[in-house]
Every structure is written in C-alpha cells, then in structure tokens.
N, C-alpha and C positions, 0 to 999 in steps of 0.2 A: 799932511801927516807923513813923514817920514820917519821911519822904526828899525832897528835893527831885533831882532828874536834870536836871541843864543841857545842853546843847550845842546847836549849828548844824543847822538843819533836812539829815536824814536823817545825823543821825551815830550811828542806834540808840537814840535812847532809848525810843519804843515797844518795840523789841524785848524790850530788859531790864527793862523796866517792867510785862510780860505775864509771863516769866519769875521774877519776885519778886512776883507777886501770887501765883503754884502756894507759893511756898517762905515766905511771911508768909498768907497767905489776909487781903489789903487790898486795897483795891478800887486802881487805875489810876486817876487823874483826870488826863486827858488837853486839857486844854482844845479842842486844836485838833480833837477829835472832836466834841466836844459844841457846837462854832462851826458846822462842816462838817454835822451833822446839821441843828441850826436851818435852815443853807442848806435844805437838801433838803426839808423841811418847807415852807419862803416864809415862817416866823415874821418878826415883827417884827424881832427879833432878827437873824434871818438876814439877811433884805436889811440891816439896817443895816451886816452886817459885813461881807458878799459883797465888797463894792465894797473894802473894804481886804485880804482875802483874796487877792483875784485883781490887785489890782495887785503883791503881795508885801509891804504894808506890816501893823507890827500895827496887832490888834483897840486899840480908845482902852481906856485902864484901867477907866476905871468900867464899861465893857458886862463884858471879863474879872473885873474885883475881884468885882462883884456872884453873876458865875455861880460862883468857887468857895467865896465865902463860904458863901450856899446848899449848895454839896455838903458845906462842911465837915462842915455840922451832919448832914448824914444817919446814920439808925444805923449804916449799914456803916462809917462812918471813926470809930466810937468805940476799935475797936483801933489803929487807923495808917491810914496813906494813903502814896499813889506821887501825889506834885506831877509831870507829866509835860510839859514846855509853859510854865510856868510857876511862877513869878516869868519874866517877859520883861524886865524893866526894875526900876533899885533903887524905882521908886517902888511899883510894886506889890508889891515885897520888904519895904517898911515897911510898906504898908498890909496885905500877909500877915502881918507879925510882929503888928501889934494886933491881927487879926483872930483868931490862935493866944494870944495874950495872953489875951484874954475869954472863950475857951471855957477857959483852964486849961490849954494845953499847948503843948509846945515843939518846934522840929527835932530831930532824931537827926543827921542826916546830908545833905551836900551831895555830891553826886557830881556831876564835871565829865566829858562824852568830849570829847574833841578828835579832830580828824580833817583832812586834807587838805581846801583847799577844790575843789581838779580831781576830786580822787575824788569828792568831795559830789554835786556835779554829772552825774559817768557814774551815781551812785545815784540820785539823784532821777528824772534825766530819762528813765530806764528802765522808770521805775517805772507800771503798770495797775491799772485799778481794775476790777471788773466791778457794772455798770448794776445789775443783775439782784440779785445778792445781797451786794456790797460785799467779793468779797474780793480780795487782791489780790498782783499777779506782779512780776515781774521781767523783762524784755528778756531781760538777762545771765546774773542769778544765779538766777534763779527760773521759765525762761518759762513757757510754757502749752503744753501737748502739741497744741492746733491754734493757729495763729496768731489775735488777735486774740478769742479766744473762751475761755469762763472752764471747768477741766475740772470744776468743784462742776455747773455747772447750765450751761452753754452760752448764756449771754447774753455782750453785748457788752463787750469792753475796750476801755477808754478812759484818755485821758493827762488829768488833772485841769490844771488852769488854771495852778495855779500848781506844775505841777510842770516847765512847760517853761523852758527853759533862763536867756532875759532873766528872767523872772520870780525864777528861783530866784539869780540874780547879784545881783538889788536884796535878794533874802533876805538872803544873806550878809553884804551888804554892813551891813544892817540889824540883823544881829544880834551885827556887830564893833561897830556904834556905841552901840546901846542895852541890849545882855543881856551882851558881853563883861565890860564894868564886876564884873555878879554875882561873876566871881569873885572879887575885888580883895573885893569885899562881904563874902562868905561867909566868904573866907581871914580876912580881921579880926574873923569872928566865931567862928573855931576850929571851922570844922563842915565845911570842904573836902577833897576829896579828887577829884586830876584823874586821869584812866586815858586809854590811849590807843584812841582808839573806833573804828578801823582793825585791832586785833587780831582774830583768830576769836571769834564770837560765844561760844561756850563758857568761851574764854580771861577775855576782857572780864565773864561774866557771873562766876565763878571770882573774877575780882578786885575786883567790888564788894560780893560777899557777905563777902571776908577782911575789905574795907572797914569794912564796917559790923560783922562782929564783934571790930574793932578798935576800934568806938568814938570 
C-alpha cells in the first residue's frame, strides 16, 4: 500500500497515518517529524528549516524532496509507505512521481480530510508537547491529569511555536495557496478520495480503509 494523506495542518493526518501503519505494518513518513527532530538535534538541516518552521511558511523543496527521497529507498518502505506531510506543493508532487518512477513503483491512493478552518485552530492551539519525552496532550480533548505536566514522566508542557495561533492563520493560509491545488492534481490523476476530517476519529479512520479497499 502506498498513500499519500493530504489536508491542512491539524486536520488528522498523523492520527490516521499511526492507525494504518497497525492495519498495513508500513512505516508513517511524516516529513514534518523528521524536520522537527533535525530542530532538536541543531543539524544543519534543522537550523536551515527552523526559521521557515516557526514563521509558518514551508520547508524550500529540495531540503524536503531530498529527505523523502532517502527514506523512500529504506528497507521498511519496500512494502508501501504512509506519505504524511507531503507532497506540500504540485512541484514536489512531480518531483515525487519521478522519484516513484525510478524505483518501480506507483500511488495506490490519495486521501484528502477537510476540515473547518475555526476548528483547525481551537485544535492546534490546544495542543502540548512535553520537553521531557515528546508526548503530547490536548487543552480540550486530551488534557493532562496535572496541569502543564506530562502524566508518562512528569516534565514540562509546552505550546510549540508554531502552534500558536498568528502562526497557524499564515499556515492555513499557506496551505489554501500552495498544497490546496494537490487536490485538483490528484483528482486528474484518478487516485483522490476526499473524507470529511471533522468526523469521529473511528468514523474517519472506517472511511479511508473502505477507501482504499475500493481501489
């Protein structure tokens, strides 16, 4: 199974993209984790993307092209892969389709979630990280039994940069002008299928496995 999962930052695609890695056993290639680590790390890498991270703009093509091409080839994506993050833009969508060209293989499946943008927003801006071992809550939907403190290990929770609120309004904004296009993409290539990413996680996840065994 090879998938790409589109949508506006926090409209689930992590979620369903952990969930169908248990139900295909393929690995998640999440770009926006493997950006976010380099940070943490102070790679080369990282600082160069930090500064586009935290203003809300994307990563420049070639830093992303280059890191998934690399993961393509690892053993674990010789069964399939979860694209999570990306294609951001049609150009890294072409420069993804030669890159699947040369190794010999093709998509399966595009799944689009849609979601409100006000709701995007009460999700993001909700959203903690804990310092300590990286896992992470929810204000609303998910808080933490002490305030501000993670209940795995008891370190610090913190609001990531760009999950605050200006930050995540240039997201949207950014990803109506440059990743909405994918679907108009995708659609012309017979591999789309949009769900609504505001249903119950269960619902949502229900509807993109019919997806994909629809073919």
């Amino acid at each position: 199974m090879k998938l790409i999962l589109l949508g506006p930052p926090g409209a689930g695609k992590g979620t369903q993209a952990k969930m169908l890695t248990e139900c295909f056993d393929i690995p998640q290639i999440a770009t926006g984790d493997i950006l976010r680590g380099a940070v943490q790390a102070g790679t080369a890498l990282g600082l160069q993307a930090k500064g586009y991270m935290d203003a809300g703009a994307l990563v420049p093509d070639q830093v992303v092209i280059g890191i998934v091409r690399e993961r393509l080839q690892q053993a674990d994506c010789h069964k399939g892969f979860i694209l999570d993050g990306f294609p951001r833009t049609v150009a890294q969508a072409d420069a993804l389709q030669g890159n699947l060209v040369a190794l010999g293989r093709q998509l399966d499946r595009v799944v689009s979630l849609t979601v409100d943008a006000d709701a995007l927003v009460e999700r993001l801006t909700g959203r903690r990280t804990c310092r300590a071992c990286g896992r992470g809550f929810h204000l609303t939907f998910d808080p933490p039994q002490a305030a501000g403190r993670c209940d795995a290990c008891g370190g610090e929770l913190f609001q990531r940069d760009d999950d605050q609120e200006t930050t995540i309004r240039k997201r949207l904004a950014v990803y109506a002008e440059q990743t909405a296009p994918l679907i108009d993409y995708y659609r012309a290539a017979g591999l789309l299928t949009e769900l609504d990413g505001m249903l119950p996680i269960p619902v949502v996840h229900r509807q993109v496995l019919a997806a994909l065994q629809a073919g």
